[in-house]
VMD Tcl script that builds the backbone (N, CA, C; Angstrom):
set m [mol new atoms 297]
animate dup $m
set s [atomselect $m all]
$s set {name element resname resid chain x y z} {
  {N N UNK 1 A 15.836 256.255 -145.418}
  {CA C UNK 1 A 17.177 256.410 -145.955}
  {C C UNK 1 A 18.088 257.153 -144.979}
  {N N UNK 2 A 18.043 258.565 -144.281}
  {CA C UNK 2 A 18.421 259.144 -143.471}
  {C C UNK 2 A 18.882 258.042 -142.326}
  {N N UNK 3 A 17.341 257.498 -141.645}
  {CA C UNK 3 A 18.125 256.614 -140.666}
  {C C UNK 3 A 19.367 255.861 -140.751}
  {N N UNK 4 A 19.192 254.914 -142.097}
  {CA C UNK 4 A 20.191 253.900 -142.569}
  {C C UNK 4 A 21.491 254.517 -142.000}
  {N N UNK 5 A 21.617 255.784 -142.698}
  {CA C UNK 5 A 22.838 256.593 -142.580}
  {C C UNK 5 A 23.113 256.964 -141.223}
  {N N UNK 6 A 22.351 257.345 -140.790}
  {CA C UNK 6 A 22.848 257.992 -139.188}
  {C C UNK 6 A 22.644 256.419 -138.113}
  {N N UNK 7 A 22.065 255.377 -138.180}
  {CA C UNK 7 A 22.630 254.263 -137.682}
  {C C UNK 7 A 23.967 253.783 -138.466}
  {N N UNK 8 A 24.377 253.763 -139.294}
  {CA C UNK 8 A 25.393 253.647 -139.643}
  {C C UNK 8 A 26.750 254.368 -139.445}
  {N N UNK 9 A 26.539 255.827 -139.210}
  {CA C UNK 9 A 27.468 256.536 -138.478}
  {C C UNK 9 A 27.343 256.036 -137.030}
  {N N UNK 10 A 26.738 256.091 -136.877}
  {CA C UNK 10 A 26.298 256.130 -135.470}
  {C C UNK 10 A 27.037 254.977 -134.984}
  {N N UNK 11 A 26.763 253.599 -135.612}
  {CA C UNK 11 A 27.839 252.462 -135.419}
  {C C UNK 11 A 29.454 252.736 -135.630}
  {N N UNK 12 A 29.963 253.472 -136.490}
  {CA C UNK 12 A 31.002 253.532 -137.427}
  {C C UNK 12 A 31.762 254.312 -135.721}
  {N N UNK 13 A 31.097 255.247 -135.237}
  {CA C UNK 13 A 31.627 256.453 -134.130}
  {C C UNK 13 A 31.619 255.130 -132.946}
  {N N UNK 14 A 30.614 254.510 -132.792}
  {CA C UNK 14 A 31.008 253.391 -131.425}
  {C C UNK 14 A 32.424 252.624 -131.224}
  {N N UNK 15 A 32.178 251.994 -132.949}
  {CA C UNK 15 A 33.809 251.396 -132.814}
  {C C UNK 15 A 34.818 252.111 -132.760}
  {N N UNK 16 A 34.508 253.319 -133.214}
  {CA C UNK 16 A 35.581 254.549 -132.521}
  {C C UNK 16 A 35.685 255.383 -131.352}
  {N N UNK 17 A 34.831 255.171 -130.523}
  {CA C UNK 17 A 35.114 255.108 -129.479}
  {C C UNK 17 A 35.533 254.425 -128.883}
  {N N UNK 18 A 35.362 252.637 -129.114}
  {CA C UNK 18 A 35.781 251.744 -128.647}
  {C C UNK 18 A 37.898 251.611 -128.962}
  {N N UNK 19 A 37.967 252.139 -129.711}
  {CA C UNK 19 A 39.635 252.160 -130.135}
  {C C UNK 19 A 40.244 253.006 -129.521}
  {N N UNK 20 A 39.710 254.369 -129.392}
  {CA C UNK 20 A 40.361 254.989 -128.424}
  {C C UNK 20 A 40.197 255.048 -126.675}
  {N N UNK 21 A 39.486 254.149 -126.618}
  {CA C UNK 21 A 39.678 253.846 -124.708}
  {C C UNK 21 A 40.654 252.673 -125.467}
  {N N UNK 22 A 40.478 251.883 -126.294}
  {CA C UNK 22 A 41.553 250.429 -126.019}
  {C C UNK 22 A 42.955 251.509 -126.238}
  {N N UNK 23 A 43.192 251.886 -126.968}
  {CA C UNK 23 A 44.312 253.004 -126.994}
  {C C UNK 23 A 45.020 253.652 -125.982}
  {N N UNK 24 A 43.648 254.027 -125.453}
  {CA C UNK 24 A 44.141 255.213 -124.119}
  {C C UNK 24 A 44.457 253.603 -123.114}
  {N N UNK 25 A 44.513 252.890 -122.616}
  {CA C UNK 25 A 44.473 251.661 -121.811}
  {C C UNK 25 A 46.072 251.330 -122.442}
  {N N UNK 26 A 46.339 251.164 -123.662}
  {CA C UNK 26 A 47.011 250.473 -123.890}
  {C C UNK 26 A 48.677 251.544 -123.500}
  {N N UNK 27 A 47.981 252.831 -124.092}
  {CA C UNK 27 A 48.914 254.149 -123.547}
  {C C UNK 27 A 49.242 254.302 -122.138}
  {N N UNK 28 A 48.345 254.257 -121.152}
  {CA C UNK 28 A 48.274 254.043 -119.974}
  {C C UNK 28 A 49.326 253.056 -119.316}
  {N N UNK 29 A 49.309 251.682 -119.789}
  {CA C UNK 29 A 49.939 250.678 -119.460}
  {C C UNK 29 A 51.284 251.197 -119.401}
  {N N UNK 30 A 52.069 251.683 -120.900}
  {CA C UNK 30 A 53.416 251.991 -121.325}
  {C C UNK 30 A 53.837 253.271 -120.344}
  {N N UNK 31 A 52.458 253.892 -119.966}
  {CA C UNK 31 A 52.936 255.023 -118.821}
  {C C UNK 31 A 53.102 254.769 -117.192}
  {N N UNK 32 A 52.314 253.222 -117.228}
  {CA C UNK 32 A 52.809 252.947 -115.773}
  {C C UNK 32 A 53.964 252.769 -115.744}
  {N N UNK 33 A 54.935 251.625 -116.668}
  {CA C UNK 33 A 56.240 251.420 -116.603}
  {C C UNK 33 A 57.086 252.742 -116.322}
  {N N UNK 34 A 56.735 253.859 -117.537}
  {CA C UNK 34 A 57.796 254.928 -117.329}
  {C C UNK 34 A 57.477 255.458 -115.946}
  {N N UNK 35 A 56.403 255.411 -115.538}
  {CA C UNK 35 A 56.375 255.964 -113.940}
  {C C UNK 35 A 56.917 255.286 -113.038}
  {N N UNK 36 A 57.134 253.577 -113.125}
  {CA C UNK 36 A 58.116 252.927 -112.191}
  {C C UNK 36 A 59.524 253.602 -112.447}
  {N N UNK 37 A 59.832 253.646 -113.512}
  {CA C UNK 37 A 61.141 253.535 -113.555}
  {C C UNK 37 A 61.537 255.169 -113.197}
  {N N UNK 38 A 60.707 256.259 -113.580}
  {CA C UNK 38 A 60.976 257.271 -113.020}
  {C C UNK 38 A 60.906 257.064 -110.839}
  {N N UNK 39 A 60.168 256.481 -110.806}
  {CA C UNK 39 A 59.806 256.525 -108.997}
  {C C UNK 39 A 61.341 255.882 -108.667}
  {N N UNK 40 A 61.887 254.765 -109.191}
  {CA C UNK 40 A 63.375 254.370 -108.978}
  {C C UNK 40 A 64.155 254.622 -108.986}
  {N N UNK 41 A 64.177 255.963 -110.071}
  {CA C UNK 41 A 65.467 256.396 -110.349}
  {C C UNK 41 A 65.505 257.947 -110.012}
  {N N UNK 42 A 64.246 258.355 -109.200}
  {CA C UNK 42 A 64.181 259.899 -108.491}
  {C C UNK 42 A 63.984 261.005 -110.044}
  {N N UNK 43 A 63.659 260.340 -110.652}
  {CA C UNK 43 A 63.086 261.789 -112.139}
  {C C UNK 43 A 61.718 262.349 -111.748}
  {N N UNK 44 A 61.948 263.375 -111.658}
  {CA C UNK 44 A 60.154 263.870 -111.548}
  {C C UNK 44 A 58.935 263.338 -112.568}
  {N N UNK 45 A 57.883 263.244 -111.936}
  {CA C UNK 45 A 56.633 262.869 -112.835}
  {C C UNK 45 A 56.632 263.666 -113.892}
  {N N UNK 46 A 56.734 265.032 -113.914}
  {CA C UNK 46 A 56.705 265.823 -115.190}
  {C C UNK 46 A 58.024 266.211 -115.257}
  {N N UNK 47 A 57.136 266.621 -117.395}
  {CA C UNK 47 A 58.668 266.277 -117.956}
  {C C UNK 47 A 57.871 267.778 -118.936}
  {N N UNK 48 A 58.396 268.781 -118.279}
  {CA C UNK 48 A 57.701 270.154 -119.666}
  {C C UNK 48 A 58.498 270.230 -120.377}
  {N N UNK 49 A 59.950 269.972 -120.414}
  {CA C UNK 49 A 60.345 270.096 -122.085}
  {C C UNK 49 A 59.754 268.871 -122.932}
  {N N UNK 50 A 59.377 267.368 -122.500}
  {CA C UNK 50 A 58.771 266.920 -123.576}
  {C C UNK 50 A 57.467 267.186 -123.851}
  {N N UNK 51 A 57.139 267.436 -122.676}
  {CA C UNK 51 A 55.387 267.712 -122.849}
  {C C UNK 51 A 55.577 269.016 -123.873}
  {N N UNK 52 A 56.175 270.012 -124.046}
  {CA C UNK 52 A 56.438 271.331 -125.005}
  {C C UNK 52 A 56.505 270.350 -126.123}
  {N N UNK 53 A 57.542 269.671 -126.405}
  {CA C UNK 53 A 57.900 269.000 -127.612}
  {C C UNK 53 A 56.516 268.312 -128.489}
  {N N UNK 54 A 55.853 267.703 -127.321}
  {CA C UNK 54 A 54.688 266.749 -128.074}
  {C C UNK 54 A 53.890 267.648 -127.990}
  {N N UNK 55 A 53.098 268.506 -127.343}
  {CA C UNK 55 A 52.662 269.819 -127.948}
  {C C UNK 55 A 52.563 269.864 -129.317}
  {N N UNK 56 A 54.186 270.426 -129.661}
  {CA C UNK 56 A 54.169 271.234 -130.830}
  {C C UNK 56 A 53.900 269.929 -131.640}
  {N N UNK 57 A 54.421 268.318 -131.707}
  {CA C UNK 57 A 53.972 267.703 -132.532}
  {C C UNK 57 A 52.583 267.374 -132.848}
  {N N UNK 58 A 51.693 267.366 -131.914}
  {CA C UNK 58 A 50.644 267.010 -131.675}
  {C C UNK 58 A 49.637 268.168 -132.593}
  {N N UNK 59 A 50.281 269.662 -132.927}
  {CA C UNK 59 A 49.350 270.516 -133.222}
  {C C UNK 59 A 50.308 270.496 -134.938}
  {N N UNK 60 A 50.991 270.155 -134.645}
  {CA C UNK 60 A 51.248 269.706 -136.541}
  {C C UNK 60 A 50.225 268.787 -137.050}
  {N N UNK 61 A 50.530 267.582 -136.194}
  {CA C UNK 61 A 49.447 266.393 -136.685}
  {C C UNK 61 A 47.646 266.811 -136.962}
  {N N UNK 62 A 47.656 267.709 -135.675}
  {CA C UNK 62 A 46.050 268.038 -136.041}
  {C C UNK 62 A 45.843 268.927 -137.144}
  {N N UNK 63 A 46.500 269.903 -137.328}
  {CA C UNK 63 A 46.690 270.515 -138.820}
  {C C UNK 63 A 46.482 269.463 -139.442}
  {N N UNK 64 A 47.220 269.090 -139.891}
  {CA C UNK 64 A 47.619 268.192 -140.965}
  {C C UNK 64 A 46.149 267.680 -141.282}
  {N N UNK 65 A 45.492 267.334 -140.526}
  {CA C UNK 65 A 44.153 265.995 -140.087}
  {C C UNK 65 A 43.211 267.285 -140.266}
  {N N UNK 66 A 43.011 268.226 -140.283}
  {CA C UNK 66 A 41.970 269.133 -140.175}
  {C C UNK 66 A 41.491 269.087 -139.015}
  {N N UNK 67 A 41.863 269.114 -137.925}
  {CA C UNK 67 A 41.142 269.269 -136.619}
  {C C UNK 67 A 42.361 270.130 -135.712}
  {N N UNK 68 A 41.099 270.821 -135.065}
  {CA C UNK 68 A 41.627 272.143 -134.423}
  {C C UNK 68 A 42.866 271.603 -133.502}
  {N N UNK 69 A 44.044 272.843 -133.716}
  {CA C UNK 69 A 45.163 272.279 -132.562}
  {C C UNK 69 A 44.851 272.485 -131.221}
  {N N UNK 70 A 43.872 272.997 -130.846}
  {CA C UNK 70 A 43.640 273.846 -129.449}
  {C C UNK 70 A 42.795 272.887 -128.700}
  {N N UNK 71 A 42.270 272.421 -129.259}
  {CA C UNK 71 A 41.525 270.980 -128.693}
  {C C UNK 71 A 42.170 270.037 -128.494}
  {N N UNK 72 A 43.284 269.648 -130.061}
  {CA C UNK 72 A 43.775 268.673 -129.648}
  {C C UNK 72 A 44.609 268.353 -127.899}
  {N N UNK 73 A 45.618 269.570 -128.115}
  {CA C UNK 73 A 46.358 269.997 -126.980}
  {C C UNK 73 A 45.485 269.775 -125.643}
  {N N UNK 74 A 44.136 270.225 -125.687}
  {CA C UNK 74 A 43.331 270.049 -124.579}
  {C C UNK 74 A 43.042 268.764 -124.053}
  {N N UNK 75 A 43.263 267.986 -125.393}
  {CA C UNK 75 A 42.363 266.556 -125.298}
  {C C UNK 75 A 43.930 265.686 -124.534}
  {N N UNK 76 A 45.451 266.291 -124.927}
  {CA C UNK 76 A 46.378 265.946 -124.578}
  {C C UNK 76 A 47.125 266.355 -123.276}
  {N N UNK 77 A 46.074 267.394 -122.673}
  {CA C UNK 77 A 46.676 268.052 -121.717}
  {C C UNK 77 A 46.080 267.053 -120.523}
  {N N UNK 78 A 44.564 266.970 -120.720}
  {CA C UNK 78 A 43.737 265.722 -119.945}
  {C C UNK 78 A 44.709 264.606 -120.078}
  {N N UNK 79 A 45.363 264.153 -120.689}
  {CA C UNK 79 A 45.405 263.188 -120.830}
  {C C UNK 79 A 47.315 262.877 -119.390}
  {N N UNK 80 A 47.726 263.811 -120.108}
  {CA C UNK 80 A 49.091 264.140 -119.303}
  {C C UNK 80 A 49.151 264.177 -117.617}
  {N N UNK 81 A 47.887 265.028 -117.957}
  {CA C UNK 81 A 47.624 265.344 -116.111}
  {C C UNK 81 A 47.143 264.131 -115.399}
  {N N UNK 82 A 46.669 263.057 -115.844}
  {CA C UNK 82 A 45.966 261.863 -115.669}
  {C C UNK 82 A 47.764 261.434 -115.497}
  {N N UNK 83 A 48.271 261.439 -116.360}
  {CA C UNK 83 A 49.537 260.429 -116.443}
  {C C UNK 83 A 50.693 260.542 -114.920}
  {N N UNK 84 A 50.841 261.936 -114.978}
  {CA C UNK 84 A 51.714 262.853 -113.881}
  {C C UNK 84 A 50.924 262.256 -112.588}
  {N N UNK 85 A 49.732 262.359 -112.149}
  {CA C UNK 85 A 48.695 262.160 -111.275}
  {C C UNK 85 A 49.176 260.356 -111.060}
  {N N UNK 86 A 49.219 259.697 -111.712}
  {CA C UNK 86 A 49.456 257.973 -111.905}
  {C C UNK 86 A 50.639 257.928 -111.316}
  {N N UNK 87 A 51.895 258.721 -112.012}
  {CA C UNK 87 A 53.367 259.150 -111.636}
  {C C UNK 87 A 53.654 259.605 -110.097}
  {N N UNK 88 A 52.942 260.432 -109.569}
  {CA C UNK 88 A 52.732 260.546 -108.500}
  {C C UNK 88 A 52.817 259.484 -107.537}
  {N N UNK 89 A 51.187 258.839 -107.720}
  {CA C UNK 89 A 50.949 257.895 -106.689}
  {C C UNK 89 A 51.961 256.570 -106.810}
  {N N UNK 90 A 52.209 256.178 -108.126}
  {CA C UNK 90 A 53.477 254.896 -107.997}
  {C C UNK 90 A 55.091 256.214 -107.082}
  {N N UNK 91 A 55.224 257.245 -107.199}
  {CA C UNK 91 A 55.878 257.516 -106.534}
  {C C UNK 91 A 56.057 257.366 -104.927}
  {N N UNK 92 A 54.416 257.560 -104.286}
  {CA C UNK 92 A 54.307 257.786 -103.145}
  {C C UNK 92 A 54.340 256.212 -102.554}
  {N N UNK 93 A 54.049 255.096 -103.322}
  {CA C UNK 93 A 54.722 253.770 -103.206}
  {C C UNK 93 A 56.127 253.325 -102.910}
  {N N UNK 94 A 56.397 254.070 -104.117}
  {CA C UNK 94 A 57.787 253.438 -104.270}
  {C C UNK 94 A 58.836 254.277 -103.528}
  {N N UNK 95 A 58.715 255.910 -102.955}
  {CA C UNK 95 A 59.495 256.178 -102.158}
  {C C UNK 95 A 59.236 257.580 -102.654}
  {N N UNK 96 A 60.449 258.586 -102.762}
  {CA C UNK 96 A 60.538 260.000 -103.096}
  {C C UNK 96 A 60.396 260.080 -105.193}
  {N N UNK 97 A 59.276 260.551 -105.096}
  {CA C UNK 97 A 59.771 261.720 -106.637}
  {C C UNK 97 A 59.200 262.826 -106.944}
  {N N UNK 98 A 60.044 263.773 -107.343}
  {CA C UNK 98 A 59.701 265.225 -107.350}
  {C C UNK 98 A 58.842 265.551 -108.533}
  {N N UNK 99 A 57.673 266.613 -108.558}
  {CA C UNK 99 A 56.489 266.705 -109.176}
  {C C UNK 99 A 57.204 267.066 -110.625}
}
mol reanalyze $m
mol bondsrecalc $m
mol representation Tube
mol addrep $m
C-alpha cells in the first residue's frame, strides 16, 4: 500500500518537474526577446526596481501558497541572474549594453 502511494507521488512530482523546465524554457524564450530589444535600444540587462517589485510580488504569492518567501526569492534570484547573464551575452553581439 505505502509503495502504491509513494510511486504515485513519485510520478505526480515527475510531471512536475517536467512543467517547470517546460515553463522555465518557455520564460526563457520571452526573456531572449526582452534582451534583444534591450541590446538595441542601449537599456541595461538589469532592471532592480523591477526585480524589487517582483520580489515583493513573488513573496506575497508564496505566502499566500504556504511556501517559504525566502526560498522562493532564492529560487527567483537563480533564475534572474541566469536571465541578466543571457542579457549580457545577446548584448556583447549586438553591440554596447550597460550591466
Amino acid at each position: 500500500m505505502n509503495t502504491d502511494i509513494l510511486r504515485e507521488q513519485r510520478v505526480r512530482i515527475d510531471e512536475l518537474d517536467e512543467q517547470l523546465i517546460c515553463l522555465l524554457a518557455e520564460r526563457f524564450e520571452i526573456t531572449k526577446t526582452v534582451g534583444e530589444l534591450k541590446a538595441k535600444t542601449g537599456l541595461p540587462a538589469a532592471d532592480p526596481k523591477r526585480e524589487k517589485e517582483q520580489i515583493a510580488r513573488l513573496h506575497e504569492i508564496a505566502r499566500r501558497e504556504g511556501m517559504d518567501p525566502v526560498f522562493g526569492e532564492k529560487v527567483f534570484r537563480l533564475i534572474v541572474d541566469e536571465v541578466i547573464r543571457h542579457h549580457l551575452q545577446t548584448a556583447d553581439e549586438h553591440g554596447d549594453l550597460k550591466a
